[in-house]
N, CA, C, O and CB atoms as a CASP TS submission, in Angstrom:
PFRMAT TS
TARGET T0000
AUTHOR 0000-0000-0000
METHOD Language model
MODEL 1
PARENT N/A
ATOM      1  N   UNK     1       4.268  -2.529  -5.091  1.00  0.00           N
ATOM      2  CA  UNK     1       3.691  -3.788  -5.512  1.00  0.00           C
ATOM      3  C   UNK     1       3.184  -3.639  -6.941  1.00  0.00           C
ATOM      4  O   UNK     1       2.060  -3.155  -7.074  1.00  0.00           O
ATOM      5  CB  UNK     1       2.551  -4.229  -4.557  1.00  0.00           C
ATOM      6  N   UNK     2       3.740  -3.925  -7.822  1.00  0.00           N
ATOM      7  CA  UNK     2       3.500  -4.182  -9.402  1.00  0.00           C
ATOM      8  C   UNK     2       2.481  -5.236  -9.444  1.00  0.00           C
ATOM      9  O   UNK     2       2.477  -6.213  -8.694  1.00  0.00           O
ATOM     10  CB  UNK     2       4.880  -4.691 -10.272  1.00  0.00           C
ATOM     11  N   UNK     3       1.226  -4.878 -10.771  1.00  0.00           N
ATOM     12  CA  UNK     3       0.177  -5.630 -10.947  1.00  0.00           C
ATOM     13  C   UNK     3      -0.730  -6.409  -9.634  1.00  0.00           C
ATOM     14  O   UNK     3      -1.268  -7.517  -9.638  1.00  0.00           O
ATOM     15  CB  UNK     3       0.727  -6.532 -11.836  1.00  0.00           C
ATOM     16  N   UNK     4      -0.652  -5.174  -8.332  1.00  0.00           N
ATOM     17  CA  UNK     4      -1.082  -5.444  -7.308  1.00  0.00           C
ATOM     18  C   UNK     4      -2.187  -4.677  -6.825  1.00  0.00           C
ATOM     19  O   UNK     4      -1.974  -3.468  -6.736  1.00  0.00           O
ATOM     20  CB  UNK     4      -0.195  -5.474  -6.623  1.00  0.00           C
ATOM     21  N   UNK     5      -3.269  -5.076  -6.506  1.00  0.00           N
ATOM     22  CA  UNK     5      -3.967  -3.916  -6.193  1.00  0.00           C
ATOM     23  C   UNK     5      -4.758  -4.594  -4.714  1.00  0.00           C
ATOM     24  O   UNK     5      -4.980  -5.804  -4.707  1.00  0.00           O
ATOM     25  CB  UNK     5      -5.058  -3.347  -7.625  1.00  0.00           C
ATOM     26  N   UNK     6      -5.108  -3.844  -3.643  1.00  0.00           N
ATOM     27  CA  UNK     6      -5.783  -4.102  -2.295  1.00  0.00           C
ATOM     28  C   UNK     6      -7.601  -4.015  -2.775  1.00  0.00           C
ATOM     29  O   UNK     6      -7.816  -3.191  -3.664  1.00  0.00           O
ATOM     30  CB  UNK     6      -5.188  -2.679  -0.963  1.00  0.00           C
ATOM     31  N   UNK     7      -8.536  -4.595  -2.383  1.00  0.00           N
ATOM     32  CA  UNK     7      -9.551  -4.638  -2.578  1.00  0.00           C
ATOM     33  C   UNK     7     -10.401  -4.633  -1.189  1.00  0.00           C
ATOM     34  O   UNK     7     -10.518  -5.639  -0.490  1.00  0.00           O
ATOM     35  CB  UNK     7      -9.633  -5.583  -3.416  1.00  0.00           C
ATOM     36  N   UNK     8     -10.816  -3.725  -0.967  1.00  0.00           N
ATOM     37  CA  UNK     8     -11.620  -3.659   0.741  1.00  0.00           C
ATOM     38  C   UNK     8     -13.081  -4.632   0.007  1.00  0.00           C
ATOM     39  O   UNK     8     -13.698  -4.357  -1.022  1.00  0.00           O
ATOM     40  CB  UNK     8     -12.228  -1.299   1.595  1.00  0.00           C
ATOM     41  N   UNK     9     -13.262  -5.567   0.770  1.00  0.00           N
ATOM     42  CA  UNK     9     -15.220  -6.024   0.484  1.00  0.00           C
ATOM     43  C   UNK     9     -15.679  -5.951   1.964  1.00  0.00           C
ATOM     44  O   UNK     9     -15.171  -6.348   3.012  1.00  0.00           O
ATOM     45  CB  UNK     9     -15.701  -8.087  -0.272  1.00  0.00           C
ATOM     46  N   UNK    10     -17.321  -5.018   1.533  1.00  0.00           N
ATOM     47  CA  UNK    10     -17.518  -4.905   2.740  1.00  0.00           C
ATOM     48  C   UNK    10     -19.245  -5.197   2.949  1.00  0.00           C
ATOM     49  O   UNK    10     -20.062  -4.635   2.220  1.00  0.00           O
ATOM     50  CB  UNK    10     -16.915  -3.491   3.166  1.00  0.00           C
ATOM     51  N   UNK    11     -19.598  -6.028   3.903  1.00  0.00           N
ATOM     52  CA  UNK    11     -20.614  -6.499   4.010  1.00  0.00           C
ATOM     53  C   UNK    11     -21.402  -6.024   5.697  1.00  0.00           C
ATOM     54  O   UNK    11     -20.819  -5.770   6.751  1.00  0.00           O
ATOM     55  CB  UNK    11     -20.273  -7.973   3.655  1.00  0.00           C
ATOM     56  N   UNK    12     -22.832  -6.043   5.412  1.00  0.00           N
ATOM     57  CA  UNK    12     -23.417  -5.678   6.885  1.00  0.00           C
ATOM     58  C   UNK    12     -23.543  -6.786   7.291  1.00  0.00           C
ATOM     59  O   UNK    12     -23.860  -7.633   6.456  1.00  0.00           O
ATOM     60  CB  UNK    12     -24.719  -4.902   7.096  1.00  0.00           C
ATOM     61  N   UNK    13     -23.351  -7.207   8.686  1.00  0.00           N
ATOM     62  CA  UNK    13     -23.656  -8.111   9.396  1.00  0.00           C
ATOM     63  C   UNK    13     -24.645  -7.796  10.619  1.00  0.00           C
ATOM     64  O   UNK    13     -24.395  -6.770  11.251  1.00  0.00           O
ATOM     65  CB  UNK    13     -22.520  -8.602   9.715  1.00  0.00           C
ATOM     66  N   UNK    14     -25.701  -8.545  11.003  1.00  0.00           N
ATOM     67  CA  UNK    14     -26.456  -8.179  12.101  1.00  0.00           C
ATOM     68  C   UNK    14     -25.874  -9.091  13.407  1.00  0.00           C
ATOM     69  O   UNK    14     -25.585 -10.274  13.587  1.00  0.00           O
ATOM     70  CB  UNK    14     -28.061  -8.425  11.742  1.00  0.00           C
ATOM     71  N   UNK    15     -25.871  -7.724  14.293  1.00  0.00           N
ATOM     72  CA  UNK    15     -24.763  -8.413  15.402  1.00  0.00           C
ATOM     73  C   UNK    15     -26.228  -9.290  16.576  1.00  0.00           C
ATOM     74  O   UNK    15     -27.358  -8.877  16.836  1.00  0.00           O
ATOM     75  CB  UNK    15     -23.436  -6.626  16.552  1.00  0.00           C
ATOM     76  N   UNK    16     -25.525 -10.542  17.006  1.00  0.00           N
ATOM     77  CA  UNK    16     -26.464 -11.535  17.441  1.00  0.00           C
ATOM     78  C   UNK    16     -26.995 -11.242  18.453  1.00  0.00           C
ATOM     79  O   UNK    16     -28.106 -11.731  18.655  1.00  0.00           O
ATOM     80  CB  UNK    16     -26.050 -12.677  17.608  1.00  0.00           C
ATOM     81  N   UNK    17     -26.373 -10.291  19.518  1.00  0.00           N
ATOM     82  CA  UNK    17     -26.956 -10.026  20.770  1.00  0.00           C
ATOM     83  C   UNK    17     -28.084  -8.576  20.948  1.00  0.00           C
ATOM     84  O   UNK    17     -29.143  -8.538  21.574  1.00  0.00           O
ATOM     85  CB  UNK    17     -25.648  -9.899  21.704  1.00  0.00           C
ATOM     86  N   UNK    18     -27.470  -7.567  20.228  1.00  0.00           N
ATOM     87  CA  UNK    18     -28.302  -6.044  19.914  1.00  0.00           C
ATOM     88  C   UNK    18     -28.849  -6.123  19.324  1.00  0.00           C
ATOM     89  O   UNK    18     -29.855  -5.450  19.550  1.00  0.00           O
ATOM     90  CB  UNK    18     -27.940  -4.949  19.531  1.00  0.00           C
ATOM     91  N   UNK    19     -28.893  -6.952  17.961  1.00  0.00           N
ATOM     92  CA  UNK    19     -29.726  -6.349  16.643  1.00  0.00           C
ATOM     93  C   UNK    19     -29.262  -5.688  15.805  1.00  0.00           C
ATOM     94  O   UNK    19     -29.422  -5.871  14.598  1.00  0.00           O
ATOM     95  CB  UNK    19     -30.663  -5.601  16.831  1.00  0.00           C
ATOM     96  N   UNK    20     -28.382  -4.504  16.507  1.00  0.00           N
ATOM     97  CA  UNK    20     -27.729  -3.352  15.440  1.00  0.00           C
ATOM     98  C   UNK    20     -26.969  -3.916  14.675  1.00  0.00           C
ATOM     99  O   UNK    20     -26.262  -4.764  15.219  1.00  0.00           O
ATOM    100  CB  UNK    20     -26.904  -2.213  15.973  1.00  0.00           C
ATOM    101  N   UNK    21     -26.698  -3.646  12.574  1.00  0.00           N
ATOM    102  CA  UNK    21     -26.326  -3.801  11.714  1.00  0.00           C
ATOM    103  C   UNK    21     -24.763  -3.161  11.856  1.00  0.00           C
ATOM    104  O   UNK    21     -24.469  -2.057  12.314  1.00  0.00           O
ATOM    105  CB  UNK    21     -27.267  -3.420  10.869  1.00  0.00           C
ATOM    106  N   UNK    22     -23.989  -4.047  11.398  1.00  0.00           N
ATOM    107  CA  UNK    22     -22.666  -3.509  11.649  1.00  0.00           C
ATOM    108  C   UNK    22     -21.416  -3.873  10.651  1.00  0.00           C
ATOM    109  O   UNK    22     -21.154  -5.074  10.575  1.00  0.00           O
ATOM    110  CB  UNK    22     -22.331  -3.957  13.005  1.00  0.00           C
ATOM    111  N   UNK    23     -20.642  -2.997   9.902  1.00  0.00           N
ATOM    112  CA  UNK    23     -20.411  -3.369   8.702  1.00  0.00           C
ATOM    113  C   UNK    23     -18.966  -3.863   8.938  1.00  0.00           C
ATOM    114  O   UNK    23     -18.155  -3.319   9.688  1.00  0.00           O
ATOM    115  CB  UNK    23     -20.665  -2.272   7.646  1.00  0.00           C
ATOM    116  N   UNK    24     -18.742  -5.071   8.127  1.00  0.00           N
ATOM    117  CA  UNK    24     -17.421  -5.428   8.582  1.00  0.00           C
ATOM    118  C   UNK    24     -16.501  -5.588   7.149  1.00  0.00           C
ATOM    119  O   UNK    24     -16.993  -5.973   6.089  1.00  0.00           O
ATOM    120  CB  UNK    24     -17.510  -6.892   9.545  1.00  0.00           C
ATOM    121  N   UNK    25     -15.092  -5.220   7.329  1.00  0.00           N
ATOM    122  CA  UNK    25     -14.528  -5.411   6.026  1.00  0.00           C
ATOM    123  C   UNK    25     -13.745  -6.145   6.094  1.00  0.00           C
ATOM    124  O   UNK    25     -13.295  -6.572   7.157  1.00  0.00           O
ATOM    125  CB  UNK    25     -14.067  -4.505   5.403  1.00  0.00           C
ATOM    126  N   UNK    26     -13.259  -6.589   4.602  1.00  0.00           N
ATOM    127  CA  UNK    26     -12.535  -7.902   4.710  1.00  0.00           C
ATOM    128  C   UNK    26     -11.045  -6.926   3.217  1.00  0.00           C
ATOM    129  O   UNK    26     -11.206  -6.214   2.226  1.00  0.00           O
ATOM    130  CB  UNK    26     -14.009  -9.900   4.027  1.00  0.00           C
ATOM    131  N   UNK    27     -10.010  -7.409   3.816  1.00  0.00           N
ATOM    132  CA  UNK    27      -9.164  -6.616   2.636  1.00  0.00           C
ATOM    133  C   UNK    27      -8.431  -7.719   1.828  1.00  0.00           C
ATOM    134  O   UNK    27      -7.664  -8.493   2.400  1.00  0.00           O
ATOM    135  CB  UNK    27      -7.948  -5.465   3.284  1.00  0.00           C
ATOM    136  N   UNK    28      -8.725  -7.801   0.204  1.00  0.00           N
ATOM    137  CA  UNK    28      -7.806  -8.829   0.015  1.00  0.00           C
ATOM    138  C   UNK    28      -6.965  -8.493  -1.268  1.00  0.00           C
ATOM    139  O   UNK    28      -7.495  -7.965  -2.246  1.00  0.00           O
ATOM    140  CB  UNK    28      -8.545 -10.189  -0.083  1.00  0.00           C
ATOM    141  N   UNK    29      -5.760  -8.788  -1.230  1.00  0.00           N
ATOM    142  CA  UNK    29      -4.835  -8.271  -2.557  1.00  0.00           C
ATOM    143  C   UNK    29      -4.799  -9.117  -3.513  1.00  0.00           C
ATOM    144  O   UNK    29      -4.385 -10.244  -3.243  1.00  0.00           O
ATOM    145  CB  UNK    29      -3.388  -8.008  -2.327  1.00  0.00           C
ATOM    146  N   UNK    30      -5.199  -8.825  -4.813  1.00  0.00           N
ATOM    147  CA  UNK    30      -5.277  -9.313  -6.122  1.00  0.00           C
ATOM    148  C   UNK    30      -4.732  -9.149  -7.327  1.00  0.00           C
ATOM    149  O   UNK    30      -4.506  -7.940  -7.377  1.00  0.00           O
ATOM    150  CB  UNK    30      -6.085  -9.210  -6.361  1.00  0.00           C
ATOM    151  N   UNK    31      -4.511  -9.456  -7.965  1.00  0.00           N
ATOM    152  CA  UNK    31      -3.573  -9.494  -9.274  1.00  0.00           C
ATOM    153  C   UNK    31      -4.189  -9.012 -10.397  1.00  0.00           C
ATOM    154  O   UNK    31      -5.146  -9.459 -11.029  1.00  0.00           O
ATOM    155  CB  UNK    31      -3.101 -10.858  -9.660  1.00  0.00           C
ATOM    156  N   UNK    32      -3.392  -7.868 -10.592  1.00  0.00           N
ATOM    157  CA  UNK    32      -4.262  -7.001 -11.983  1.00  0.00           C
ATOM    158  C   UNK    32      -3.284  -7.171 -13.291  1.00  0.00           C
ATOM    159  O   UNK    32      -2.317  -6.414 -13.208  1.00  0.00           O
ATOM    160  CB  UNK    32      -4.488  -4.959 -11.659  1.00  0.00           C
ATOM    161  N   UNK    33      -3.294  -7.873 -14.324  1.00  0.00           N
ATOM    162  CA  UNK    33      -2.231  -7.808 -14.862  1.00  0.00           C
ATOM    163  C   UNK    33      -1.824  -6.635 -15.665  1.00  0.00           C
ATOM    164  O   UNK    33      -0.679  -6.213 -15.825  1.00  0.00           O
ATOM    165  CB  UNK    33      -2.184  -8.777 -15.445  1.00  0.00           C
ATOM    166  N   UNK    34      -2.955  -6.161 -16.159  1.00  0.00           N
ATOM    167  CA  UNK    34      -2.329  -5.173 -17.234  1.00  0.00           C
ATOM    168  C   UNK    34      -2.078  -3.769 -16.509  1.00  0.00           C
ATOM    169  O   UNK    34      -1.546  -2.828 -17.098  1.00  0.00           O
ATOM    170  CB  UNK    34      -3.406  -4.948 -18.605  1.00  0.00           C
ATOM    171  N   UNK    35      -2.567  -3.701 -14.990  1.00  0.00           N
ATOM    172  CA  UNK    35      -1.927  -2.404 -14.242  1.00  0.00           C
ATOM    173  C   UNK    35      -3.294  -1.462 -14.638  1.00  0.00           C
ATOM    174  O   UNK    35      -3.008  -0.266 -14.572  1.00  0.00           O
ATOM    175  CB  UNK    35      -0.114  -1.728 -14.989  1.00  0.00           C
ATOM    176  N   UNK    36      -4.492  -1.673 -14.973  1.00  0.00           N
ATOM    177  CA  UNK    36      -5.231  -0.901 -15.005  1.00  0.00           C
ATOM    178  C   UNK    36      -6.274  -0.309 -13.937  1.00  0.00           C
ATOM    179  O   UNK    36      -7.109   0.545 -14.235  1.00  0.00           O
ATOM    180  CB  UNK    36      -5.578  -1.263 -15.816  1.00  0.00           C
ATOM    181  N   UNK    37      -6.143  -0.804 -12.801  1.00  0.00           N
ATOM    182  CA  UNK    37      -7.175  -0.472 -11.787  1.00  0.00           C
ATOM    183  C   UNK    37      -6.681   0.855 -10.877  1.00  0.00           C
ATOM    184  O   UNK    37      -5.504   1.038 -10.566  1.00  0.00           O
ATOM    185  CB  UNK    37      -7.421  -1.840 -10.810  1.00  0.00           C
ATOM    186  N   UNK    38      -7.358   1.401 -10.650  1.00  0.00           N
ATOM    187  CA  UNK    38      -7.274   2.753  -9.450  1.00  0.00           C
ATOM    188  C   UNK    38      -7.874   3.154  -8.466  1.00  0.00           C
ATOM    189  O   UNK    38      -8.961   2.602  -8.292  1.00  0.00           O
ATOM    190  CB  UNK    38      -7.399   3.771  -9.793  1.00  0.00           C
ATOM    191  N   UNK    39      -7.537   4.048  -7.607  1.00  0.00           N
ATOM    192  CA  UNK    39      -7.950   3.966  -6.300  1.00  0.00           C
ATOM    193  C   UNK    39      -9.809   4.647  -6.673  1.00  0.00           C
ATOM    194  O   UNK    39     -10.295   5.491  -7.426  1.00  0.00           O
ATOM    195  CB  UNK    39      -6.679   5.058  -5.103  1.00  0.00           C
ATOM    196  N   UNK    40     -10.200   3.912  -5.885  1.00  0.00           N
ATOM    197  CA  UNK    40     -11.697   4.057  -5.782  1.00  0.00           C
ATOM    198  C   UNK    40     -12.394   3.420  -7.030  1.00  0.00           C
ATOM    199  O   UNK    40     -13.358   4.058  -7.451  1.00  0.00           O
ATOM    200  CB  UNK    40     -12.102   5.616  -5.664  1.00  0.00           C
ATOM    201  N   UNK    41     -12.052   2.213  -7.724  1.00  0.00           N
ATOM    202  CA  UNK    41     -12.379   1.412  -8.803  1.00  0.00           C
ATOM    203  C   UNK    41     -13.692   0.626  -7.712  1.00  0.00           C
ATOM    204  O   UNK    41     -13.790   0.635  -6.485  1.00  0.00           O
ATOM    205  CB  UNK    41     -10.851   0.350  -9.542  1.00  0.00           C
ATOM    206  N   UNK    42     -14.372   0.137  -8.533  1.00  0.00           N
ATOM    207  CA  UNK    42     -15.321  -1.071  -8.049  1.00  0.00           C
ATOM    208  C   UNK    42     -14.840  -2.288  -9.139  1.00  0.00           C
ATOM    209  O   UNK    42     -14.928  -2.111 -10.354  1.00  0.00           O
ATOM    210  CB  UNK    42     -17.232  -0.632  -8.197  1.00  0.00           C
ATOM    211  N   UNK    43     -14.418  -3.307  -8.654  1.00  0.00           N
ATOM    212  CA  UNK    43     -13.566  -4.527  -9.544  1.00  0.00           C
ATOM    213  C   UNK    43     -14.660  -5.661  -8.817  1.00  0.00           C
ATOM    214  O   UNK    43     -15.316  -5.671  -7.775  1.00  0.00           O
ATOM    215  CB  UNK    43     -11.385  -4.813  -9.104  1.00  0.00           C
ATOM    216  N   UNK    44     -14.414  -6.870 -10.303  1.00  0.00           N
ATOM    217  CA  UNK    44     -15.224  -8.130 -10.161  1.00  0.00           C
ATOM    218  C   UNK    44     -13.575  -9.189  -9.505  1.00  0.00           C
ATOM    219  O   UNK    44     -12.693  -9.258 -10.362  1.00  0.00           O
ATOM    220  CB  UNK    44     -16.182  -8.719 -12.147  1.00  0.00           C
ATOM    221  N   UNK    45     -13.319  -9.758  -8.420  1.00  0.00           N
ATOM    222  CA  UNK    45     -12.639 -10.399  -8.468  1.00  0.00           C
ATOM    223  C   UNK    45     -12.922 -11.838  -8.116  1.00  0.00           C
ATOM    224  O   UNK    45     -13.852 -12.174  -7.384  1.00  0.00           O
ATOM    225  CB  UNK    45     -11.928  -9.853  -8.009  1.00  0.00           C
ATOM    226  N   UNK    46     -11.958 -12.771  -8.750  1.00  0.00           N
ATOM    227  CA  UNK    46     -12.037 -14.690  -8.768  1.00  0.00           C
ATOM    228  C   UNK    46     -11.096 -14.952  -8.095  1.00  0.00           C
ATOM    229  O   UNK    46     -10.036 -14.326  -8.090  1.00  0.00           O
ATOM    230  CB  UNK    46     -11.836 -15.659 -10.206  1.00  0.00           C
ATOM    231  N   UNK    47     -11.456 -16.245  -7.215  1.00  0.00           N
ATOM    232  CA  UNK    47     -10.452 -16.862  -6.888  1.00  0.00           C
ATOM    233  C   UNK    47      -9.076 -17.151  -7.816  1.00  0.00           C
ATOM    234  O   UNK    47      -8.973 -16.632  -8.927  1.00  0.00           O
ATOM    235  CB  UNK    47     -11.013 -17.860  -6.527  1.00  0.00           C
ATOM    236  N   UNK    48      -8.122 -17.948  -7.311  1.00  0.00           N
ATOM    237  CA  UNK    48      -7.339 -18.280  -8.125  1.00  0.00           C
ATOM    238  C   UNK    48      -6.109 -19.095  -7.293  1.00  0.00           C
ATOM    239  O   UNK    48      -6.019 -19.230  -6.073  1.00  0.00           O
ATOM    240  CB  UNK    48      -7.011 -17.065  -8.903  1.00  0.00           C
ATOM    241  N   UNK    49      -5.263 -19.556  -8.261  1.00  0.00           N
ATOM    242  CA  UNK    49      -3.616 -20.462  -7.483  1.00  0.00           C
ATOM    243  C   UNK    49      -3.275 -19.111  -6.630  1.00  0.00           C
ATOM    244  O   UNK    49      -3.834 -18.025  -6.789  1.00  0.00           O
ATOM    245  CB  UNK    49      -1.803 -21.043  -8.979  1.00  0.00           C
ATOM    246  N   UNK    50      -2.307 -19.386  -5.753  1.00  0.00           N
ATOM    247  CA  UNK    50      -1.377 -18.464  -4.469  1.00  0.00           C
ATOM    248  C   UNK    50      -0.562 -18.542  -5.972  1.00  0.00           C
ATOM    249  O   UNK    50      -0.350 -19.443  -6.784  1.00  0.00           O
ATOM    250  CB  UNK    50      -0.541 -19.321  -2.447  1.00  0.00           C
ATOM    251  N   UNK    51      -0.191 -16.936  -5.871  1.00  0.00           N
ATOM    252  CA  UNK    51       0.550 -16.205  -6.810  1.00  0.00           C
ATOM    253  C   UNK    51       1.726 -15.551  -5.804  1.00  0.00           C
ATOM    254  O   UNK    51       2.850 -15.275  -6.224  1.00  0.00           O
ATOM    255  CB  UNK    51      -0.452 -15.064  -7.668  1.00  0.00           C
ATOM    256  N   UNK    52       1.340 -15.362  -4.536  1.00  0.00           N
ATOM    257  CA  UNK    52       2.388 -14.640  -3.716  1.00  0.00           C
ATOM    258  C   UNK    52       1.719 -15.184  -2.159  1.00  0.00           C
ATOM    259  O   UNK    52       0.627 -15.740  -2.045  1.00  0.00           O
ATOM    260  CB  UNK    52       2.430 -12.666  -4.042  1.00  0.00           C
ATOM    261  N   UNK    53       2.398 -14.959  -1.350  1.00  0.00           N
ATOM    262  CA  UNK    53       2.050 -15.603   0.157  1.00  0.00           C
ATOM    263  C   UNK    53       0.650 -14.980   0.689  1.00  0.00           C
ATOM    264  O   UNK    53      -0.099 -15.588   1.453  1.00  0.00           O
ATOM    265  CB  UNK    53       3.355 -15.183   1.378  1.00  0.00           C
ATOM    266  N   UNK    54       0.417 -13.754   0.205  1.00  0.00           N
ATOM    267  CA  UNK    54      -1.045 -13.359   0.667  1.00  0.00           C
ATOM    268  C   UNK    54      -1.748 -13.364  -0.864  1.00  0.00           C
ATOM    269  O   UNK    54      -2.969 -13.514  -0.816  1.00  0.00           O
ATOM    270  CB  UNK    54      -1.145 -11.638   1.592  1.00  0.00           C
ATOM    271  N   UNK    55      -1.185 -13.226  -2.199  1.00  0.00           N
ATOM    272  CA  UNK    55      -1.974 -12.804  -3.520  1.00  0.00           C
ATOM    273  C   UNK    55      -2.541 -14.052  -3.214  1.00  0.00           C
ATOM    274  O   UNK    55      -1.793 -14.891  -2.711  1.00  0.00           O
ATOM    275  CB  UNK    55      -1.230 -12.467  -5.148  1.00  0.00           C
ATOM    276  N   UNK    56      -4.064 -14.424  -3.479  1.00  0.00           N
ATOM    277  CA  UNK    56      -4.986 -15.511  -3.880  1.00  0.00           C
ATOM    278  C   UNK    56      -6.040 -15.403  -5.052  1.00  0.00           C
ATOM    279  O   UNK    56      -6.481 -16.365  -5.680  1.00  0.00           O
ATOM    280  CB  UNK    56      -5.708 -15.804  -2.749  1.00  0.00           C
ATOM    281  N   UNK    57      -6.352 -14.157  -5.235  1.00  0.00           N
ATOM    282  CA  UNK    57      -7.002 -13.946  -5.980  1.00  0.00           C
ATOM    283  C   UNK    57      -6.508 -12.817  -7.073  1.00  0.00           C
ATOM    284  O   UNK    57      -5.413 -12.265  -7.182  1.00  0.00           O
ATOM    285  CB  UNK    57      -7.993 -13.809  -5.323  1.00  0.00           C
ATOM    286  N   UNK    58      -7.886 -12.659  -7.948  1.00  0.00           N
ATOM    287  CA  UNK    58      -7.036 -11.478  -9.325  1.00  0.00           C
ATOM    288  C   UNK    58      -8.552 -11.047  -9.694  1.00  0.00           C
ATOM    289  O   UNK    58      -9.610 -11.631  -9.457  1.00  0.00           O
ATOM    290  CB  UNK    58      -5.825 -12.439 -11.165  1.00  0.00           C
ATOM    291  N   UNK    59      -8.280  -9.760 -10.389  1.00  0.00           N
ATOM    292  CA  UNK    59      -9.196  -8.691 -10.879  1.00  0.00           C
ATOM    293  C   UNK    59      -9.714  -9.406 -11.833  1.00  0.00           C
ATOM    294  O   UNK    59      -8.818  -9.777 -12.591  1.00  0.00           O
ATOM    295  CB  UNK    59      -8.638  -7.336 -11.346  1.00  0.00           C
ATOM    296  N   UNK    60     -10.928  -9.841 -12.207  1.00  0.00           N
ATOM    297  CA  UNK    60     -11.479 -10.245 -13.345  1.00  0.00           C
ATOM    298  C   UNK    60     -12.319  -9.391 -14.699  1.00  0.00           C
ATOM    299  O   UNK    60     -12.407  -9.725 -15.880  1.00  0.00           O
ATOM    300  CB  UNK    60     -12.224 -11.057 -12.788  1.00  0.00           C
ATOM    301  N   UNK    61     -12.810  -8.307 -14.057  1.00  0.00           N
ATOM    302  CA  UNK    61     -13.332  -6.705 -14.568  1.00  0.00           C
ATOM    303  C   UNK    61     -13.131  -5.617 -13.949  1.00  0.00           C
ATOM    304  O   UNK    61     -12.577  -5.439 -12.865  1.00  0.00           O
ATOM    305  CB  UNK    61     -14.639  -6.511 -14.675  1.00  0.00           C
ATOM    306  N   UNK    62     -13.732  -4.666 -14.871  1.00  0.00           N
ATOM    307  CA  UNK    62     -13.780  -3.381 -13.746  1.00  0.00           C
ATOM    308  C   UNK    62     -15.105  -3.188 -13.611  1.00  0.00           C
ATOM    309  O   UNK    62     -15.641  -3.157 -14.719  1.00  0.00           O
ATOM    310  CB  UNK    62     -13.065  -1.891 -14.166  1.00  0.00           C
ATOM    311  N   UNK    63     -15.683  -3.078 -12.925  1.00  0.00           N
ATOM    312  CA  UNK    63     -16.974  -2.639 -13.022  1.00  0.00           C
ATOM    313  C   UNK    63     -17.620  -1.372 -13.465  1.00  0.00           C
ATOM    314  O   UNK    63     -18.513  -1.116 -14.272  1.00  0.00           O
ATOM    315  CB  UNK    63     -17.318  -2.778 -12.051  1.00  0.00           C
ATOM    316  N   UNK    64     -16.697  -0.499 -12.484  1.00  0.00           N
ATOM    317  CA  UNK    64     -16.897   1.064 -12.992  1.00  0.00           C
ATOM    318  C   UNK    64     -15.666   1.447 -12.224  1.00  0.00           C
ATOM    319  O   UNK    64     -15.210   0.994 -11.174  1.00  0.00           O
ATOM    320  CB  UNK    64     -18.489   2.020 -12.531  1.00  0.00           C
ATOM    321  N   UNK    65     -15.168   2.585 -13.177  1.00  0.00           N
ATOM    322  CA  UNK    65     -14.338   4.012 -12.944  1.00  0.00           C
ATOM    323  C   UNK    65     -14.380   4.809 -11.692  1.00  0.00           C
ATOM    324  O   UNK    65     -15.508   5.000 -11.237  1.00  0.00           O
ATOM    325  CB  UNK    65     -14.777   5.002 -13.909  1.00  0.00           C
ATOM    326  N   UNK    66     -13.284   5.355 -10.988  1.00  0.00           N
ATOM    327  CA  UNK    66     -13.984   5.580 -10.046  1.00  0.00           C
ATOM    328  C   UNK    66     -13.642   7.473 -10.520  1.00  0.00           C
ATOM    329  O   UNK    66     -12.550   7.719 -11.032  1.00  0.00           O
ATOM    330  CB  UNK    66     -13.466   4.691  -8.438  1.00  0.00           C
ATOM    331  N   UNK    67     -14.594   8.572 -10.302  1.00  0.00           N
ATOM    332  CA  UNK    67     -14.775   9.564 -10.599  1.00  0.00           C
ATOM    333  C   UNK    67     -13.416  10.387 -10.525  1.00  0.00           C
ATOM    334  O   UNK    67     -13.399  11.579 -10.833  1.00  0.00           O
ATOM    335  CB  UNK    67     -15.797   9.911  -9.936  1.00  0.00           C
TER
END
């Protein structure tokens, strides 16, 4: 996948019946154009037009490097 990159976001949710905090992820593929992002990046991403049947969105920064 060219100028494609997967983005895990992941948020705690408190589950309604226990109490216990429980983290759920959401994966969504986005459009990087210039091919600069890498595995373990933290990226700002925006909505945007359907670019491909699942692409909806695209990389807007990087936030930080990943080590």
């Amino acid at each position: 996948m060219d100028k494609t990159v997967v983005v895990a976001v992941e948020s705690l949710t408190k589950h309604p019946l226990y109490g216990k905090y429980v983290k759920k992820r959401v994966k969504y593929m986005a459009h990087d154009e210039k091919n600069e992002c890498g595995a373990g990046d933290k990226v700002l991403i925006s909505e945007t037009r359907p670019m491909s049947k699942l692409k909806r969105w695209r990389v807007k920064e990087i936030m930080e490097k990943a080590k």
